[in-house]
Steps between C-alpha positions, in 0.01 A plus 500: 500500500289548844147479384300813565211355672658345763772749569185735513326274763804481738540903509121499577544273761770717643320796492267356763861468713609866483343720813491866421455711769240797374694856422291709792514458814185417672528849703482701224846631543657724230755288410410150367645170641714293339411290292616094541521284207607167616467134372735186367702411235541109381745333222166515281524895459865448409548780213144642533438838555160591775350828481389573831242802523430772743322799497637866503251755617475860387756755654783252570840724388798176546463131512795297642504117486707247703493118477627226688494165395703110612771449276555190552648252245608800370153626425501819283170743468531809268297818560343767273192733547246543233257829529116538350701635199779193485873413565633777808802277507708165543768449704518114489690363820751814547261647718268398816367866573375804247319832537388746206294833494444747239891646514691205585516122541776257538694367244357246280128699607363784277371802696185622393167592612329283786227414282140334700370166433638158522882451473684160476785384694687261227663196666736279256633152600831476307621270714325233751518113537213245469520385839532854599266734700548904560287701686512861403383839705490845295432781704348828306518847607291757360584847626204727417625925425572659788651259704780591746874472296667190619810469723718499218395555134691223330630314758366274777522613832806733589823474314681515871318479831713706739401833600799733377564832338444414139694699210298573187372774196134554477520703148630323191398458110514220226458490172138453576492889519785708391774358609775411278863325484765423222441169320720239413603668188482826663187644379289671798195251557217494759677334780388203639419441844762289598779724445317704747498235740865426404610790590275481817717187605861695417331779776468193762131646534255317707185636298441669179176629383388542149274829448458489104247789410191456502504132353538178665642273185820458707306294754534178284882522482535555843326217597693273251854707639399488868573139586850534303562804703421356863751647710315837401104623569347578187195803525304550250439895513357740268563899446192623423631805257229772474511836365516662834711281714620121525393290727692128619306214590586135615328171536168483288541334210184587291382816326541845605376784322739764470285791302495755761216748408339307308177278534707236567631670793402787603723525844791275621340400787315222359866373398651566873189345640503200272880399551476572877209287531649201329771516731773682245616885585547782294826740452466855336840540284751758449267796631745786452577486154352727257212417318437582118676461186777425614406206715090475509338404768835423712424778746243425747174749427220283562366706748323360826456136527446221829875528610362236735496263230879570422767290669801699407690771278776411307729797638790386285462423131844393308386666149494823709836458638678473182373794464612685829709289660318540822171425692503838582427854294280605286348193358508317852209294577568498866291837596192344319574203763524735760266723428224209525675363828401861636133423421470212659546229264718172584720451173807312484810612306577245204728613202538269155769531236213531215772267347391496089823356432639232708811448266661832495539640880640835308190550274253455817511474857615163540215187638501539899655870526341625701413224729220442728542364815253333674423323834252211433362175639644345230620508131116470382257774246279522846781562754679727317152734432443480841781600626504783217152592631636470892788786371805231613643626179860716435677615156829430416602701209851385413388120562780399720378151651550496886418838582264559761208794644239442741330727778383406812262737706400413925335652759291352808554175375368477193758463234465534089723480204510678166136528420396502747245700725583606864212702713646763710317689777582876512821520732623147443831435356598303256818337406569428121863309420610458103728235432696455180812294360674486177580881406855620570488798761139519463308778604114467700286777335194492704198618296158631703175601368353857494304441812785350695648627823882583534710174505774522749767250380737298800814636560662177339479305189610166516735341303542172473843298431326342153418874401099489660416815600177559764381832603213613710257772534269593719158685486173609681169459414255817409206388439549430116564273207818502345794306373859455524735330262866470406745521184843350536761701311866412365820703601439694181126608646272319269251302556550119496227382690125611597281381737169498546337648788364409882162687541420695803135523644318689779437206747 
């Protein structure tokens, strides 16, 4: 047995070794600097445990840990994390990085409030020889409330780097709300989140986003699902479900009140401001359908709130097309689209299956139907909201992979793409093009707001020999705002595809 004393004088000793860098910046930025925990390991410490502390200041919402050490002689360092309160987790040697908050944390980590005061980063030396030496770096993060949402929740760095038109469903639910599937022995259960992502995989989606309401207890099992799943982006999303309308948001990972007209929150702009300011965007859901007994709070009847703050409408929800069968009709949710396009507002069409069974396509609107489509930077949580935000964004509601819609508008040189703005002096013409692939004898339907002039379509559409169509249309400024848009529709005259629009302003 070591004896006490001395193994207590060598950790002292190494203390005085370990640097820590201090957790704010010396310009008083918002966000603190990391914080560097660095020092040696000798055959001495061989299975010892060090406790190395650091301090966590007030207001700090994640903490994320990464170490680094020399492994040679086949040197082995554990990890854990210890809080003011005690053991946060221990994830021995299967691990070299960690991050928990109040919702989530990695596996082996419990999530749980960010407590202040002095943590401990625990160190253990299963393994390392007498002659041995191991210097060690551990880098922590602390990410104080409010900060901007990363470039992808659960994953580091982009799960593909080339820019592309990325497939994907922005409206799904787990267990973790009120989804449900059949269980092994064929009971119905709250269904866990992988079977959504499962099922997200069979789609060959590109992204799914979670949008549980009004909780965020799915956010662990996404993380622990997300590097399993790495061919696919993982968003963590939220429906905020009021009485009067719901509400989709992505990226921000913390709290959100939900209590509309209450004290808690007395207007939904605080929401749209919060999640736009951290960098996430906001969706309002399924705004035809009725709202009341029946389905409460499913119709949009909020009243007025800072559109600006609103990145998109979903115009196509797939619980209300197993109702009617189309986008169109009386519970559409296009004309609430279009009827904020004609006031001005930039929104992007997105649609969602609202998937709350991923097992039984005939029971719900199966994972990734309708799809998504959107041109990004890459296959990252940041890309794809900016390009979301940018309106480079068209539905596909039967989810055929390979099909195609995107609108080009030019005049004077200046050239812009679907959501895009083009200025227009009075008199000046305009030429706007829609390309499209992948519907049989497709039909352009081209789509103008209330304050657009007459479109006078070319005398020829193009068809290519792979089945691309391209048609143009022409137009002259007068000395207004407007927009112009276009639906692609089958041989039977529905719908298949919607775009989002170009914008037209007085120049």
């Amino acid at each position: 047995m070591r004896n006490s004393t001395l193994l207590g004088w060598r950790l002292a000793l190494l203390a005085l070794a370990v640097t820590v860098t201090p957790a704010w910046a010396s310009d008083d930025r918002p966000r603190p600097a990391p914080i560097v925990l660095e020092g040696e390991l000798t055959g001495e410490l061989h299975e010892t445990y060090l406790e190395l502390p650091f301090e966590v200041p007030p207001g700090i919402e994640r903490v994320s840990v990464s170490l680094d050490y020399d492994q040679n002689n086949r040197t082995v360092i554990d990890m854990g994390l210890r809080d003011p309160n005690g053991l946060r987790g221990w994830s021995g040697g299967a691990r070299r990085s960690f991050t928990l908050s109040a919702s989530e944390a990695t596996p082996s980590y419990t999530p749980g409030p960010i407590v202040p005061g002095t943590w401990r980063l625990i160190l253990g030396a299963p393994n390392i020889r007498a002659s041995s030496r191991s210097a060690y770096r551990a880098e922590i993060t602390l990410t104080p409330a409010g900060e901007q949402v990363p470039e992808s929740a659960f994953f580091d760095g982009p799960i593909r780097a080339d820019p592309a038109w990325y497939r994907g469903d922005f409206h799904t639910h787990t267990g973790h709300s009120d989804g449900s599937c059949e269980s092994l022995a064929g009971r119905r259960v709250p269904c866990p989140a992988f079977r959504t992502l499962e099922a997200a995989r069979r789609a060959g989606l590109d992204f799914v986003a979670v949008t549980e309401h009004n909780t965020v207890s799915h956010h662990g099992p996404l993380r622990e699902l997300q590097p399993y799943y790495d061919t696919i982006l993982i968003i963590p999303g939220r429906e905020i479900t009021t009485f009067k309308g719901h509400l989709n948001v992505f990226g921000p990972l913390g709290e959100l009140d939900f209590q509309l007209g209450s004290p808690r929150l007395p207007s939904l702009d605080q929401t749209l401001k919060e999640v736009e300011g951290r960098g996430g965007f906001s969706s309002i859901n399924h705004p035809g359908m009725p709202s009341g007994e029946a389905c409460m709070g499913c119709g949009w009847i909020v009243g007025d709130i800072d559109f600006s703050q609103v990145a998109a409408v979903e115009v196509v929800n797939g619980g209300t097309m197993l109702l009617t069968r189309s986008p169109e009709g009386p519970l559409s949710h296009i004309p609430f689209w279009e009827g904020l396009l004609d006031q001005g507002h930039r929104l992007a069409a997105i649609a969602g299956s609202d998937n709350h069974d991923p097992d039984n396509p005939g029971r719900q609107s199966p994972v990734g139907r309708p799809t998504t489509v959107v041109y990004a930077a890459n296959l990252s949580q940041r890309a794809l909201f900016d390009a979301v935000r940018a309106g480079r964004v068209f539905v596909d509601l039967e989810a055929i992979p390979g099909r195609h819609l995107d609108l080009t508008a030019k005049s004077m040189g200046a050239e812009v793409r679907m959501g895009g703005v083009l200025r227009l002096a009075q008199g000046e013409t305009a030429s706007l093009t829609v390309e499209t692939h992948g519907v049989e004898n497709a039909e352009i339907e081209w789509v103008a707001g209330a304050n657009a002039p007459a479109l006078r379509l070319s005398s020829q559409e193009l068809v290519q020999l792979d089945g691309s169509r391209r048609q143009t249309a022409t137009l002259t400024g007068v000395g207004r705002s407007y927009w112009v848009r276009a639906n692609i529709r089958n041989q039977e005259g529905e719908i298949v595809l919607i775009g989002s629009p170009v914008y037209i302003e007085e120049k």
